[in-house]
N, C-alpha and C positions, 0 to 999 in steps of 0.2 A: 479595814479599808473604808475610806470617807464615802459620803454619798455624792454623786453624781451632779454637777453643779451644772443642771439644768433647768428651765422653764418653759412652759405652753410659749409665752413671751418670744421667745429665740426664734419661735421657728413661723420665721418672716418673709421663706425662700417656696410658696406654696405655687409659685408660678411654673416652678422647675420639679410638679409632683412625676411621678413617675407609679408604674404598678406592676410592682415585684411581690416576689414574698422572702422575707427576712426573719431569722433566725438569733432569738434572742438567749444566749445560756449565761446563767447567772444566779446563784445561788442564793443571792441577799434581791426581796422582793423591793426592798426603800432603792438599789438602782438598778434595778430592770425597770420600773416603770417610766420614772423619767427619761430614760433610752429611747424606750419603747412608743414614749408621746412622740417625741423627736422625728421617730422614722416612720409613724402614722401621718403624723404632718408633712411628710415627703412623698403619702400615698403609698407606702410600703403595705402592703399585709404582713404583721406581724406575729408571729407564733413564739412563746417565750418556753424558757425549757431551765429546770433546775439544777441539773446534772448533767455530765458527757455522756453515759449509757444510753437516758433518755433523750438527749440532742442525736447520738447515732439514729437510733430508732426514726424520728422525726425526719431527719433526713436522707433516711431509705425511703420511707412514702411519700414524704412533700416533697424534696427535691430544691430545697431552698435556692434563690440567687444569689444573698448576703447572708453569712455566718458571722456574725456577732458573741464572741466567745471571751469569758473573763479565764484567766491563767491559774489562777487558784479554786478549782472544781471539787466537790464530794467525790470519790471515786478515782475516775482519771482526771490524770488533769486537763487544762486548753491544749498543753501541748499534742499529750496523746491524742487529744480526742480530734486537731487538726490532723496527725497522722492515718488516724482511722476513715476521716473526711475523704481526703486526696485518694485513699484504696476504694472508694464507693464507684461504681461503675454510672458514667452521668451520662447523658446527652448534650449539656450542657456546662459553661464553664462556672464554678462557684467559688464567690468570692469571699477571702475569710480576714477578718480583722483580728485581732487576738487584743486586749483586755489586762492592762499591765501596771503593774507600781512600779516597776522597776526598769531603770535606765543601761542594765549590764549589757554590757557588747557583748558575752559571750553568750548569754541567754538570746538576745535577739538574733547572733549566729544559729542560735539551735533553732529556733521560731522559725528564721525564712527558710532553714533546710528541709524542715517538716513540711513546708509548705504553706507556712503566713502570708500574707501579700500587702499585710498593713498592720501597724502596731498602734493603740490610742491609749493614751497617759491615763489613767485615773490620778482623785477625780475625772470626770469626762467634763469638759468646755462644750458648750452648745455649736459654737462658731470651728472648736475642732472637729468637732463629731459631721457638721454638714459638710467640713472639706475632706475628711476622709470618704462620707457616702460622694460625696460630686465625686470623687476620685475614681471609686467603687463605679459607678455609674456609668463613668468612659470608656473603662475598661471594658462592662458589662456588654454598653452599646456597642463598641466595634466588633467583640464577642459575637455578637447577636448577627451585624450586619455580614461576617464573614462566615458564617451558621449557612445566613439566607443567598450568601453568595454560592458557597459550597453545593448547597441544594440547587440552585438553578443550574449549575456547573452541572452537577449529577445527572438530573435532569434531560438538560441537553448532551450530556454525555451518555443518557440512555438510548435517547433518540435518533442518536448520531450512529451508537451502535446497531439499532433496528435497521437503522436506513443502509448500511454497511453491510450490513446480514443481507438484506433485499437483492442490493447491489450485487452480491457474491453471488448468489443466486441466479440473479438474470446472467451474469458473466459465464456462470458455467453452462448454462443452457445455451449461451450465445455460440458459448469454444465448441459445444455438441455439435449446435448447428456450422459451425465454419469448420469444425472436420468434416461435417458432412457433405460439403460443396466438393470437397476428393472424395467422389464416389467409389474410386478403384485404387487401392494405392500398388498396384503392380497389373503388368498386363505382356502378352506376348502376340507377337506381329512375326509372323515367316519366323525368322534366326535370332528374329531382334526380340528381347526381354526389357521392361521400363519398369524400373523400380522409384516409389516416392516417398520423399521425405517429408513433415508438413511438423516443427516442433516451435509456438508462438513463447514468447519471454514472458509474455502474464498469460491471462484466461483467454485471450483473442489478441489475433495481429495483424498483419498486413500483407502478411508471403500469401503466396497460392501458386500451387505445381498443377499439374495436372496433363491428360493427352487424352487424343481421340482420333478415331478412324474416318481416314478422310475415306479413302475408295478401297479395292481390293489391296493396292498395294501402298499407298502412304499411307500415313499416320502423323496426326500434328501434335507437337509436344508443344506446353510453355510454362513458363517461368516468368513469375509477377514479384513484386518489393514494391509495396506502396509506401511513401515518405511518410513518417511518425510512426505512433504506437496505438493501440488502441482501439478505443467504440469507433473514431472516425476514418481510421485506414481499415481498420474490418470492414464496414459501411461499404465503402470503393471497392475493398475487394471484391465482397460480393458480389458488388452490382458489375464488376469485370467478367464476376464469375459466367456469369449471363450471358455472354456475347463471346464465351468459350466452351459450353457447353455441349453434350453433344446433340443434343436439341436442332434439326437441321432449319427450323423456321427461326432459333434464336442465333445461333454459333455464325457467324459473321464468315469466317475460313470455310466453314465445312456450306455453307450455304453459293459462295462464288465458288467453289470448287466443284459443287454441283451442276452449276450453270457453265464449267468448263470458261469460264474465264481468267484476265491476267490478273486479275484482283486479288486472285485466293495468295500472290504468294506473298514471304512473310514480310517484306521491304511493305506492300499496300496496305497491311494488316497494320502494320505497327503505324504510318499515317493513317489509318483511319482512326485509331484511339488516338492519335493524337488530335485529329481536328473533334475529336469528341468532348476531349477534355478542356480544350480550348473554349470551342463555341456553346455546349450543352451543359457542364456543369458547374457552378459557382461554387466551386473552390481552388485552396490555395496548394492544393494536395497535389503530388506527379506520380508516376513510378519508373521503374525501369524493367525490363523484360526482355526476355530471350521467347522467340519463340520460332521452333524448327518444325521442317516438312521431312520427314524421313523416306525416303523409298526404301521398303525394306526387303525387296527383291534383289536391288542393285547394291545399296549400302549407302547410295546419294543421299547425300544430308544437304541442304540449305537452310539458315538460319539469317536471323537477322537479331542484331544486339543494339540495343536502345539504352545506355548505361548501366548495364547489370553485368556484375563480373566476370571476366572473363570465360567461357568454358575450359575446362581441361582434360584433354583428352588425351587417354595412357593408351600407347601403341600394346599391340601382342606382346612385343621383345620389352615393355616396361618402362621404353621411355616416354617422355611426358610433354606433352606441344600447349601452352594456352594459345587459344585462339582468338583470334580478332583484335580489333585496334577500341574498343568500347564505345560509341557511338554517342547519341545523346540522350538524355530523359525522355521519358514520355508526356505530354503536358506543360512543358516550359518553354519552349518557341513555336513562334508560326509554322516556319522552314527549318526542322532541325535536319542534322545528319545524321542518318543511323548506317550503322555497319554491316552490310550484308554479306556472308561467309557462304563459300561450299566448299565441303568436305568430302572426301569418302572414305566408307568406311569398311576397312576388312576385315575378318573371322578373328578373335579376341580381344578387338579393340573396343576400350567404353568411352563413355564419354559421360564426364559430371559437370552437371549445371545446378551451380550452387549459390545463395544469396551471400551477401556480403556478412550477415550475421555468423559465416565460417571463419573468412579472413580475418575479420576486424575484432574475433574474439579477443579477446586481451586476459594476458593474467593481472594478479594484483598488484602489481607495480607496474601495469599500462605498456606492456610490449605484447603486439600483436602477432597473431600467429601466422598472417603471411600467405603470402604463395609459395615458400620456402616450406612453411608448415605444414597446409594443403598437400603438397606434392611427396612431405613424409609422409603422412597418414595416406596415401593412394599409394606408396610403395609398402609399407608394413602392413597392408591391408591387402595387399595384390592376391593372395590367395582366398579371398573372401569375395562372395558374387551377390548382387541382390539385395536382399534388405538387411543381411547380416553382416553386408558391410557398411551400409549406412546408416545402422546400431551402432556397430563399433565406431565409425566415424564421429557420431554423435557425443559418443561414451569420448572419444578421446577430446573434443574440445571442450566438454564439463570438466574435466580433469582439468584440462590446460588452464581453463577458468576458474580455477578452486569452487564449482557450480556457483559463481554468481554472474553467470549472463547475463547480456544485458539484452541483447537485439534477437529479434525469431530468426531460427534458421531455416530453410527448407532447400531440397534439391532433388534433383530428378538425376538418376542413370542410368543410359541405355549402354545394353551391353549387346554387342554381335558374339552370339556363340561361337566357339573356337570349331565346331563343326558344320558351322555355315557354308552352303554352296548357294554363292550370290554368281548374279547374270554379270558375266564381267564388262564394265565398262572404262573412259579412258579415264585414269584417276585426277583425279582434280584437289588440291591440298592447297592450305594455308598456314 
């Protein structure tokens, strides 16, 4: 093989040094060194190697950037010893040149399959040897720069996860505490039984059921749906929760109902959150709500519906009335109209007050499950009372959903025991 047709002379390009470490194998010492000036003059550190065994060796501990390897080796050849190369387990990418007499296409097929990434002619040209390292070099750099992108990805990809972890965290402490805002989920008044549902679509939502004892004989039930998902309808909820609790200096019904005025009933209840929402809170958020006065001596129900879906209430004999005409939001107009209802109620009749996260369930090609749906599951269900039917109710619209819900459900159901002796009065129905 000729020597290396280089000189100190050539290398004119010391603006463009760079500081790597490069790997010189080559068994004839007369052209390693002229190589080896070449790529010191480009600011390489260069470590030279005489063999493929010893170049493997070299580049388990140093870790070189550029492999400089002539094709004809004592031992293995360049080829092999680029194959042994490419199996080294690296952090980073290494770039290998291979060292060649020879022009055969089928050898330079075998080269790049091994994993060559550049071939230079012997003799070596000064002027070729710096356009393979410039070559070597761009490769190296974007190598480099998508290393250090990678790493800041990771990085904030760690962070992101911690913060997510937190996140999960505070969420489920938050769901603790907004289950715990239904302190009771069932309760019994005279004949009458109140069973609650409370199930949000993430960690926290915007439903709240809930009831409380006004006197000896009422008892106020409600039903809230605040608009969106989330930290910020949990937020409202709760702070709704407040001014329904039974707390008689906070509970807003149970506080005029004490004072025996017209305020307590639920038509002034549902305007006062409404001028609350209006005038006192700065947000874009409404809800709708059901909330009823039960006499549960007589069976007298009055309610009033502020856009939350209909109740449905299953007579003894099974059949099924929804009630009311749906009225307006709570929070969206000065003057809205809400629908005031009274009922009575007789010995086995219930009554479900459900959010719309029942009806609007949907399976996976977007057909919703109705009031059509609803009133199946309250017949296939009719022999179940309590909370085991509001299990099973549950149970059946994850089904219907192939479990990917999307909206919280919640509902409240009161049922008049089928052995109730209520004070009769004149029946009143809608």
């Amino acid at each position: 093989m000729k020597a290396a047709n280089l000189s100190l002379s050539d290398q004119d390009d010391s603006q463009h040094k760079v500081h790597r470490l490069a790997l010189l194998v080559e068994d004839n010492p007369d052209h390693r060194l002229p190589i080896a000036a070449v790529l010191e003059g480009r600011g390489y550190t260069v470590v030279q190697s005489a063999s493929g065994e010893d170049a493997l060796r070299l580049c388990r501990d140093l870790t070189p950037d550029l492999v400089l390897s002539d094709w004809d080796l004592p031992g293995i050849s360049g080829l092999e010893f680029c194959q042994a190369f490419r199996k080294l387990e690296r952090s980073s990418y290494g770039y290998f040149v291979l060292l060649t007499t020879t022009g055969d296409r089928q050898a330079l097929d075998a080269g790049l399959q091994a994993g060559v990434d550049d071939f230079l002619s012997m003799p070596v040209v000064a002027q070729e040897l710096l356009a393979r390292i410039a070559a070597a070099e761009r490769i190296l750099r974007v190598e480099d720069e998508l290393r250090a992108s990678n790493t800041q990805l990771q990085q904030a990809l760690d962070q992101l996860n911690e913060t997510q972890a937190a996140i999960e965290r505070d969420l489920r402490e938050a769901r603790k505490l907004q289950q715990g805002l239904v302190r009771e989920r069932s309760g019994r008044f005279g004949k009458a039984e109140i069973s609650l549902l409370l199930r949000p679509a993430g960690h926290i939502g915007g439903d709240l059921v809930g009831f409380f004892p006004i006197n000896s004989e009422r008892v106020g039930i409600y039903a809230l749906d605040v608009s969106g998902h989330g930290v910020t309808a949990a937020l409202l909820t709760a702070q709704l929760s407040v001014h329904l609790s039974g707390s008689s200096d906070q509970n807003v019904a149970l506080r005029g109902a004490q004072s025996g005025g017209e305020a307590v009933g639920p038509g002034a209840l549902a305007r006062f959150f409404n001028n609350m929402m209006l005038e006192e809170m700065n947000t874009d958020s409404y809800f709708t709500m059901i909330f009823a006065e039960l006499n549960h001596s007589t069976g007298a129900l009055s309610m009033v519906q502020a856009g939350h879906p209909h109740p449905v209430l299953q007579r003894a004999d099974g059949s099924i009335i929804h009630l009311g005409q749906g009225g307006m939001p709570v929070g969206v107009f000065e003057n809205p109209v809400f629908d005031e209802i009274e009922v009575q109620l007789l010995p086995g009749d219930r009554l479900l007050i459900a959010s719309d996260g029942l009806t609007e369930a949907t399976t996976p090609n977007g057909q919703q499950l109705g009031n059509e749906g609803l009133e199946a599951i309250l017949r296939t269900n009719a022999f179940l009372k309590g909370h085991p039917f509001l299990e099973s109710m549950a149970w059946s619209v994850s089904e219907y959903c192939r479990g990917e819900r999307q909206d919280d459900i919640s509902a409240v159901l009161l049922e008049i025991r089928e052995d109730a002796q209520l004070v009769r009065l004149p029946r009143k129905s809608r």
